[in-house]
N, C-alpha and C positions, 0 to 999 in steps of 0.2 A: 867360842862355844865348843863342847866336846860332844853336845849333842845333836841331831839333824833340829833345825827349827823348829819345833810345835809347842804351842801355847795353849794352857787351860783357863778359862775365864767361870767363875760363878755368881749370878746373882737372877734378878727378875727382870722381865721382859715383859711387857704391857701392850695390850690392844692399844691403837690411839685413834679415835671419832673427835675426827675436827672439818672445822670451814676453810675455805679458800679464804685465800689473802683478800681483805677488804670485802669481807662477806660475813655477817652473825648469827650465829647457830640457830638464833630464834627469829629470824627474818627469811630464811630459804632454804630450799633440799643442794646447795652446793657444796657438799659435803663429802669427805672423804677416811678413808677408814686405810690404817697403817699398821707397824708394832713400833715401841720405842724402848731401851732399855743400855744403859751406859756399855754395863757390859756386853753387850749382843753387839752394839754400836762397833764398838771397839773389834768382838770377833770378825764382823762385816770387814771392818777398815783393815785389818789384818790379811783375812783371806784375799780380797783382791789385792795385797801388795805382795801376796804368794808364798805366805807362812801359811802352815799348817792349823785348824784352831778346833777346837771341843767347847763348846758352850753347854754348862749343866744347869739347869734350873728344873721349873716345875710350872705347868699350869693347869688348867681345867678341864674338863671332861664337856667340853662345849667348841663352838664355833670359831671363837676367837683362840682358844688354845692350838688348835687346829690350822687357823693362818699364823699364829708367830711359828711353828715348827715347819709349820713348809714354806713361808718365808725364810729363815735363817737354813733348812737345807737350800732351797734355789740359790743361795748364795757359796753354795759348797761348803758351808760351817758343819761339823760333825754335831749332831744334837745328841746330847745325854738327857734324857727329863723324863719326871715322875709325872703320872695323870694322876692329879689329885679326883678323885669320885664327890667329895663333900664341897671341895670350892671352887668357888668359879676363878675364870684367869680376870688379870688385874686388868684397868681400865684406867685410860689418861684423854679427859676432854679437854681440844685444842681449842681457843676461839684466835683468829687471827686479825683483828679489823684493818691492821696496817703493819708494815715490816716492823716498826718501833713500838706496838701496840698490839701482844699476845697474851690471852688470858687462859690460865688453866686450871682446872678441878684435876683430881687423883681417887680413884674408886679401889682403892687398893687394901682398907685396914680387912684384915677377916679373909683374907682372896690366897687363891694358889701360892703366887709369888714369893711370898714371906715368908712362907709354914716348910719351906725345907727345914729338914732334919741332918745329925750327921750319919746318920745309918745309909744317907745316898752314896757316903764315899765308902763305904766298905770294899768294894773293889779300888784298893787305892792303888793300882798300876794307873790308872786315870791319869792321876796329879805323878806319880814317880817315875815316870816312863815321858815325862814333857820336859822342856827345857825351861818353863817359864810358868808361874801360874798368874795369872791377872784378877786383882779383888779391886774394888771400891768402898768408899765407906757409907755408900747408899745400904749396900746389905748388910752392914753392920745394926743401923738403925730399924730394921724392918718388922724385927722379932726378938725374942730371946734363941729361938732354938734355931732361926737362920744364923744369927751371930756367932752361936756353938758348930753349925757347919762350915761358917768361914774360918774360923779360928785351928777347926781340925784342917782343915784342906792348909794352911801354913803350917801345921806341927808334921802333915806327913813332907809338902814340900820342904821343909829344913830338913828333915831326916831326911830325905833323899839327893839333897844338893841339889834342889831344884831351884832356881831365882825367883822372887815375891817383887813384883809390880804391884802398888798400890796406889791411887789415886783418891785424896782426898774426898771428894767429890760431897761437902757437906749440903745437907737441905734443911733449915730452918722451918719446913713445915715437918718435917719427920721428926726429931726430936731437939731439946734446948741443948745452947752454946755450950755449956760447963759438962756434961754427958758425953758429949761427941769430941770435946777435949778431951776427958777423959780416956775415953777408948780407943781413940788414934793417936794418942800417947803410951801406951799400956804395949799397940799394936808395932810400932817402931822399931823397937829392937829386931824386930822379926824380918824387918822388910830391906830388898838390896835394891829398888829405885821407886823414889818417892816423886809422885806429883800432885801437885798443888800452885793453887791461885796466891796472885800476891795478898790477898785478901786473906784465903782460908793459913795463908803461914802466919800473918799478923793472931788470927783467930789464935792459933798454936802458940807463939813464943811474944807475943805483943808486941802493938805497933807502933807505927815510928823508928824502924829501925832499918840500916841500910840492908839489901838484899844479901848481900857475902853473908851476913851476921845472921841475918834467918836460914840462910843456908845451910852455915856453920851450926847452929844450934840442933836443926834437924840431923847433919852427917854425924853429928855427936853421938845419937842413940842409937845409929845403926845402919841407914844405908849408907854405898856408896856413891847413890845416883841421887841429886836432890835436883828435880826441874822444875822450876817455878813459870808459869804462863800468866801473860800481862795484858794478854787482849790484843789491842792494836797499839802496842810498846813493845812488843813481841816474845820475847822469854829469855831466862835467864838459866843458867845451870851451874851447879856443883860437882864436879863430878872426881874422885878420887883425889881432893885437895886441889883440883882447876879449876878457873873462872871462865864459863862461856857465857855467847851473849850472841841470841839472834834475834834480829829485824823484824817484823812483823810483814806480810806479804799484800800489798796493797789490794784490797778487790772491791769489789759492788755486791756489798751486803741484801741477799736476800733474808734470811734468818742468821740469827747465831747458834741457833740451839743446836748439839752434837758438835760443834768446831771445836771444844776441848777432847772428846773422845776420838775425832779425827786426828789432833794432835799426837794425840797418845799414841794410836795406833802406828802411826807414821814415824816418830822415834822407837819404838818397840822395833818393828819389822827391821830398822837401821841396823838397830845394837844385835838383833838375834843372826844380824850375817855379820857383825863383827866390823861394822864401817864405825867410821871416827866418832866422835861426838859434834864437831861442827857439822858432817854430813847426817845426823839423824837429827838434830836441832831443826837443819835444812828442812828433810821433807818433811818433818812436824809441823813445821809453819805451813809449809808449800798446802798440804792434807786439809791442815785448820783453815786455810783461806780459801780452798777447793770447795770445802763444807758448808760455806756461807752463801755459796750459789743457788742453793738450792732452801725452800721452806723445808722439806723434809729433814729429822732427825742423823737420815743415813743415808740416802739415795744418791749422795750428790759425792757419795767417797770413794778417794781417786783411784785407779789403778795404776801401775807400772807405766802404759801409753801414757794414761793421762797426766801424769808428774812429765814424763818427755816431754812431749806434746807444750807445757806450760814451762819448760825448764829456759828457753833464751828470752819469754817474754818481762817485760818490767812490771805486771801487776798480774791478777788472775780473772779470767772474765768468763761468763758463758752467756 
């Protein structure tokens, strides 16, 4: 890297009103009130492994707007964000009855979140001035006119030589399969490290097909970075015509939910000091499996101590 580390992430970030584990929303006040949002996840998992981050979104002129931005500063994330006056910020109910048995509603259609414009990146030293920008393809689906701010913020990072991370990250309640191929197809050429489930690459190039070859078909259009995440088979990589392959890190699943943005984050922070690709597979897993400790989206993601701290043990525990 020719630049100091700092990364730019954008998309939406959601209050979240959920029950404790083994507790239902309509049986008790054991209830707890959070934010959740891939990319802020990711900012989070970032900042404590000591890169720099700008998270830019938008929420509401309300209460809950108000905890995700002094949530994501307390964590030392730089906040960029519009106070929408007309909507309110988005909302994600958790119901949790058991680890293996989480239900969710999404209050988001019409809400802050989505209704970015690209008129936010007008100061585009923002995005040209970072070494990295971080998209998903949650805010691809959100809107029309968020998708027009995603899409500028990679036309200014390629003018500026700036590297596009992109993660998958499709939702089949946001919009249908052929759509969202579509658009993270169209998006590919533009992007220099791609990640995706072994599931969402089958989505992409169809399934049934050995890993190298969905690899291969993705390095085809455009990045150089293809990571594919396999859960507890652990992950596979592409990377500049090489085949990696790491392990998955044994633990005691409290949730799963954020263990892929944990991942990310964790191979991110790797590559942005220039460590190997086995060493950023490494703490990708190591982050993913630290993430599982915890019910929370992002709470439970590691810092620097706590990758030592877990580094000569054989599983990950808390």
């Amino acid at each position: 890297m020719t630049r100091p580390p700092r990364v730019v992430t954008i998309g939406e970030t959601m209050a979240v009103f959920g029950s404790r584990t083994g507790t239902r929303l309509a049986h008790g006040p054991d209830t707890v009130l959070g934010i959740a949002g891939s990319e802020s996840n990711v900012a989070i998992g970032l900042r404590r492994l000591g890169i720099d981050v700008t998270w830019v979104g938008r929420v509401g002129d309300d209460s809950l707007g108000e905890l995700i931005l002094r949530e994501l500063s307390a964590e030392r994330v730089t906040v960029v964000a519009d106070i929408d006056l007309k909507r309110p910020t988005s909302l994600m109910v958790k119901e949790s009855r058991t680890t293996d048995d989480t239900r969710v509603w999404y209050y988001r259609s019409g809400n802050a979140g989505g209704a970015m414009t690209p008129e936010q990146l007008d100061d585009e030293r923002l995005i040209c001035e970072a070494s990295l920008l971080h998209i998903t393809g949650i805010s691809l689906a959100l809107s029309a006119t968020m998708a027009a701010t995603i899409q500028r913020a990679v036309e200014i990072a390629r003018r500026s030589n700036v590297l596009v991370s992109f993660d998958v990250n499709y939702r089949e309640r946001l919009w249908p399969m052929e759509s969202a191929r579509a658009a993270y197809l169209e998006l590919l050429p533009q992007v220099d490290i791609l990640f995706a489930s072994e599931t969402e690459m089958e989505l992409l190039f169809g399934g049934a097909r050995e890993l190298a070859d969905l690899a291969k078909r993705a390095a085809a259009l455009g990045p150089n970075e293809v990571v594919i995440t396999r859960g507890a088979d652990g992950a596979f990589a592409w990377i500049d015509g090489l085949k990696f392959e790491q392990a998955a890190v044994p633990v005691e699943v409290q949730d799963t939910v954020g263990a892929g943005d944990a991942f990310v984050a964790g191979y991110l922070a790797e590559r942005l000091k220039d460590e190997s690709p086995e060493a950023s597979l490494r703490t990708g897993a190591r982050a993913g499996a630290l993430a599982c400790t915890s019910s929370s989206d992002w709470q439970a993601l590691p810092t620097r101590r706590d990758l030592a701290r877990e580094a000569d043990t054989d599983s990950v525990t808390r």
